[in-house]
Each structure stands twice: as C-alpha cells, then as structure tokens.
N, CA, C and O of each residue as an XYZ file, in Angstrom:
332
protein
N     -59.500     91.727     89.192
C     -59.053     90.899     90.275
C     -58.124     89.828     89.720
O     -58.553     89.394     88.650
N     -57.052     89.302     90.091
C     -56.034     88.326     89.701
C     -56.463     87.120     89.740
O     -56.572     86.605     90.852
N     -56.712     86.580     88.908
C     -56.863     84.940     88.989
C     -55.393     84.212     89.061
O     -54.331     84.647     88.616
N     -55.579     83.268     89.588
C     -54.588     81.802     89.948
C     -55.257     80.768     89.485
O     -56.481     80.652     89.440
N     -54.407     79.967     89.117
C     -54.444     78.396     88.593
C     -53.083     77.242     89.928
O     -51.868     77.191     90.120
N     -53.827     76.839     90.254
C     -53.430     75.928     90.990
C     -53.575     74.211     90.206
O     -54.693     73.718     90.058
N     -52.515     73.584     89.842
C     -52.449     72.742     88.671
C     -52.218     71.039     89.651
O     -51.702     70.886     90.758
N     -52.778     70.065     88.787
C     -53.064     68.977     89.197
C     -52.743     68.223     87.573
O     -52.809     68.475     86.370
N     -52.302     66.971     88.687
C     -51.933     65.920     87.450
C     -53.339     65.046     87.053
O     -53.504     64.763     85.867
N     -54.024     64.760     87.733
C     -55.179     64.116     87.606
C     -56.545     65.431     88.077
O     -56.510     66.454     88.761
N     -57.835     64.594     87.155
C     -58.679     64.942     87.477
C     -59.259     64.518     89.057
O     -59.695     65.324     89.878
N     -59.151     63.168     89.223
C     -59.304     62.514     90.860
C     -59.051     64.060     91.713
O     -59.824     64.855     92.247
N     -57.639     64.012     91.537
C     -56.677     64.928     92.479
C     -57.281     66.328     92.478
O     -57.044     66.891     93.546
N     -57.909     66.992     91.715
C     -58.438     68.151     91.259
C     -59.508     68.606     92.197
O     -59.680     69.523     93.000
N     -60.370     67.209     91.589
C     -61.942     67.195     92.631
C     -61.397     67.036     94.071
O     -61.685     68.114     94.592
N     -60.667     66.159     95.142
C     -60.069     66.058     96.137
C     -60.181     67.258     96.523
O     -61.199     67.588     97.131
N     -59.388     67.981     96.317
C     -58.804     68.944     96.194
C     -60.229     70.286     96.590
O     -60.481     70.856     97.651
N     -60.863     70.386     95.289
C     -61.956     71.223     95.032
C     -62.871     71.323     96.288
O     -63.271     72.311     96.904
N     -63.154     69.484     96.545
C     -64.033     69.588     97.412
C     -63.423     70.368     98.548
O     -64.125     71.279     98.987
N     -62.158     70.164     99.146
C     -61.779     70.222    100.678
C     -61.435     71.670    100.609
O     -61.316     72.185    101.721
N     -61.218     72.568     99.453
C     -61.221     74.303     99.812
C     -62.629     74.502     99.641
O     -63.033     75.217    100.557
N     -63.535     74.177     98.866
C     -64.983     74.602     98.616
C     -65.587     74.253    100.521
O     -66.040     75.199    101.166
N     -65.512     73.217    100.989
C     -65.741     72.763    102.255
C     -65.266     74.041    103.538
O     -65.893     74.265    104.573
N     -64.020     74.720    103.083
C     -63.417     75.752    104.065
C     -63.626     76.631    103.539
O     -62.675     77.317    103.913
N     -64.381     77.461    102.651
C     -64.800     78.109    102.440
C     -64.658     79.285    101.291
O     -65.117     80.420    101.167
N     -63.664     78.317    100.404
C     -62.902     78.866     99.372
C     -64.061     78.903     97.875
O     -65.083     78.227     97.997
N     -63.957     79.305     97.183
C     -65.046     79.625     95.945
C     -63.671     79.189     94.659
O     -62.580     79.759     94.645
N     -63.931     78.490     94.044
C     -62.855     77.374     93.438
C     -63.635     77.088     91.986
O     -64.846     76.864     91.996
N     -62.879     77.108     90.743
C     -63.594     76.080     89.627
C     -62.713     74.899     89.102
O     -61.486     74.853     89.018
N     -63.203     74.404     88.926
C     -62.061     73.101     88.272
C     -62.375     72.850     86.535
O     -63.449     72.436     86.098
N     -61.333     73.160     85.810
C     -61.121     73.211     84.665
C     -59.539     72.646     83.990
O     -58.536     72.757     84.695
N     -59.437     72.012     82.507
C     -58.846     72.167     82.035
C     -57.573     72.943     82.370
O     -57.617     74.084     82.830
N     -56.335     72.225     82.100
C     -55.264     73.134     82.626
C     -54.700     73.534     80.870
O     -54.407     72.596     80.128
N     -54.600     75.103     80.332
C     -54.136     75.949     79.535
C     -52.849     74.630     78.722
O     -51.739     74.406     79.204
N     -53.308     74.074     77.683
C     -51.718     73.079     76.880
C     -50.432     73.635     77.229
O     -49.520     73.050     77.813
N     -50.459     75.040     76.733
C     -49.321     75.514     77.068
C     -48.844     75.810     78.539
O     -47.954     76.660     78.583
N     -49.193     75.358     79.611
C     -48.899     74.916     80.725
C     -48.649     73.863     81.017
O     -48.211     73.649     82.148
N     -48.796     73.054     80.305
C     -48.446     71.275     80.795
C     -47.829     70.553     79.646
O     -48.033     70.495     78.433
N     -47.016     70.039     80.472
C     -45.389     69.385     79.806
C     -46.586     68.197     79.178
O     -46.682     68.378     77.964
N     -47.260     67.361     79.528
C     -47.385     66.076     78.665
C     -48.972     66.847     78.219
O     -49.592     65.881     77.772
N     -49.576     67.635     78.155
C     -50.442     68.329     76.946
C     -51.802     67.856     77.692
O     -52.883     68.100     77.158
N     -51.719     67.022     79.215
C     -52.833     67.270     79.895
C     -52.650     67.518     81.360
O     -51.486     67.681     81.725
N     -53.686     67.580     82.351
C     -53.848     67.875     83.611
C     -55.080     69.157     83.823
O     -55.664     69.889     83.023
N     -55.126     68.992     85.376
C     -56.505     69.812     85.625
C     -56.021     70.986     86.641
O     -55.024     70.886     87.356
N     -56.863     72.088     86.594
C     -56.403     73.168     87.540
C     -57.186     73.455     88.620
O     -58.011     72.545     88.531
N     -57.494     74.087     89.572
C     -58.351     75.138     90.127
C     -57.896     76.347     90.023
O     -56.707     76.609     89.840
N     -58.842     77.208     90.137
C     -58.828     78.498     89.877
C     -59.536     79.443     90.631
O     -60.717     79.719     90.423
N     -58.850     79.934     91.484
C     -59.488     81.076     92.898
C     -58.762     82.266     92.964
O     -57.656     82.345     92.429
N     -59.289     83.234     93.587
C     -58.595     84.755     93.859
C     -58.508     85.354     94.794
O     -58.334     86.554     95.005
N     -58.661     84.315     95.551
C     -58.380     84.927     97.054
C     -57.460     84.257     97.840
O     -57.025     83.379     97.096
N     -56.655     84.118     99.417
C     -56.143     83.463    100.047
C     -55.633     82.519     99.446
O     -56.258     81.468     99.586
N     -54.447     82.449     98.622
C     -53.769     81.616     97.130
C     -52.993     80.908     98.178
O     -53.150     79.689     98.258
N     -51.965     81.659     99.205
C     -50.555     80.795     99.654
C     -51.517     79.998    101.009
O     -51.170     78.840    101.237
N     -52.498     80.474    101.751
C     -53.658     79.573    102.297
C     -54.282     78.748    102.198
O     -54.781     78.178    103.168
N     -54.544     78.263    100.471
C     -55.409     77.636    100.658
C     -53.901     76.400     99.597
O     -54.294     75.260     99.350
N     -52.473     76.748     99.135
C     -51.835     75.791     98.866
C     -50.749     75.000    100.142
O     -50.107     73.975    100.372
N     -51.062     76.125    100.618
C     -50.513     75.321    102.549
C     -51.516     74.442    102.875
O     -51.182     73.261    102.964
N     -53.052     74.828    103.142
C     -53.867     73.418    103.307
C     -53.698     72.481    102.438
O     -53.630     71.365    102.954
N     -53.552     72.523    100.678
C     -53.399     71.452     99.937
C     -52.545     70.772    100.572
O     -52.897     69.854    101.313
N     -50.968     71.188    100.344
C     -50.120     70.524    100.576
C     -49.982     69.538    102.172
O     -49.552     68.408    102.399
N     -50.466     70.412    102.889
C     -50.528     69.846    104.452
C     -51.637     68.633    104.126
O     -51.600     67.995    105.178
N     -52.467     68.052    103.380
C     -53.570     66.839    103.680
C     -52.818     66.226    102.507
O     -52.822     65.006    102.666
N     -52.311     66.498    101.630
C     -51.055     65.871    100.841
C     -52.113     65.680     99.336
O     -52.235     64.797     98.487
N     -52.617     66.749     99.531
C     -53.737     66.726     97.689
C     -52.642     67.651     96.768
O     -53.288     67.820     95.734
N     -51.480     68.266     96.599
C     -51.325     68.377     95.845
C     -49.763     69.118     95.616
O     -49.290     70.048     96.268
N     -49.238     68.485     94.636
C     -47.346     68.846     94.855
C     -47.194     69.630     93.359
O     -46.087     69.733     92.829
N     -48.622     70.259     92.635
C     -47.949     70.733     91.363
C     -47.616     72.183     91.350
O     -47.009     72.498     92.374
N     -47.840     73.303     90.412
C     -47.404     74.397     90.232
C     -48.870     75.062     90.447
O     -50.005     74.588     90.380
N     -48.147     76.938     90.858
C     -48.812     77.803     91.027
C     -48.939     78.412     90.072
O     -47.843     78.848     89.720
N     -49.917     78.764     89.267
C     -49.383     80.084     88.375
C     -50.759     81.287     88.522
O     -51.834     80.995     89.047
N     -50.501     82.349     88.066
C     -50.986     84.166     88.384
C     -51.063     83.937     86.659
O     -50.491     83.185     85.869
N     -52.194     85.122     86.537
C     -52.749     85.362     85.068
C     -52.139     86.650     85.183
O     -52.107     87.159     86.303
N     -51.572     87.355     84.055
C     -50.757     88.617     84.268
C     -51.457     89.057     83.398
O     -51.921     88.343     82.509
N     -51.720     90.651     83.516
C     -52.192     91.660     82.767
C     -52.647     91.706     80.827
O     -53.476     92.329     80.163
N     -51.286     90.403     80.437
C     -51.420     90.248     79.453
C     -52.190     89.079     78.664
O     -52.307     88.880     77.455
N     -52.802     88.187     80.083
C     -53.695     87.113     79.919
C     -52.885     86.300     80.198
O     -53.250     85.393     80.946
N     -51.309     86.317     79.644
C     -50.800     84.635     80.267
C     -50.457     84.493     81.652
O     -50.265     85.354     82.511
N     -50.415     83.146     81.707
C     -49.755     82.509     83.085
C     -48.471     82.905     83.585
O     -47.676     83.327     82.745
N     -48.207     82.868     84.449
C     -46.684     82.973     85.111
C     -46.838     82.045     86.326
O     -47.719     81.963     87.182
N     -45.668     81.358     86.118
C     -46.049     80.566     87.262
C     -44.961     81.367     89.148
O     -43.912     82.007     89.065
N     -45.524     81.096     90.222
C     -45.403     82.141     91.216
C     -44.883     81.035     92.166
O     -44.891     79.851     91.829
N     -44.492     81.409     93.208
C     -44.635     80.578     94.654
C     -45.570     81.227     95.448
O     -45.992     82.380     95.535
N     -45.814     79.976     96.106
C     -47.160     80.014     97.159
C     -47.021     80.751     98.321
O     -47.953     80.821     99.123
C-alpha cells in the first residue's frame, strides 16, 4: 500500500493537524520528517494511505498546513507529488 508524508514546519502544527484528520476519521502517525527532506534538517510529518488530496484540502481549508506532499516510491524514497 503507498504511504504519504504530509510535512509540517512545527511539531504544534503537526499535532493540530493529527488531531483534526484522526477526529474525521483518518488513521494518521506523526513522526519525524526523513533529513533528507527538509531544507533546515528539521520538521514533522504525518503519514496516511488513504484519501491523501482529501484530507490536504481539509488541512489547507482550516489553514493547518501550507507544506509539501510527498509518496514513498517502490524504491523507499520520497517524491514529493501534488495533492
């Protein structure tokens, strides 16, 4: 099954975030965002596999979150996608 990383500058923003898809019914973890994904060597992600461009239209619509999408590809790394 494809995992996604949905990326956050703060941890605050992460949990926000976590709570209000976990609340609609989304199954979500919040972790560490991969170094080699982030320009200043920190930030936090979620990570779900289902309803990806759904549940970054609700982010963006309550205004929790303006960072990047990225898809785990076959070969383990990231790629980052649009929503």
């Amino acid at each position: 099954m494809t995992q996604y990383l949905i990326s956050f500058r703060t941890l605050t923003q992460a949990q926000r975030a976590a709570r209000l898809l976990e609340r609609t019914g989304y199954t979500v973890t919040l972790r560490r965002i991969p170094a080699n994904l982030s320009v200043s060597g920190c930030g936090y992600a979620l990570t779900l596999r289902t309803r990806v461009s759904e549940a970054a239209v609700l982010l963006k619509e309550r205004g929790l979150w303006t960072g990047k999408l990225f898809r785990r590809e076959d070969s383990g790394d990231f790629r980052e996608v649009m929503p």
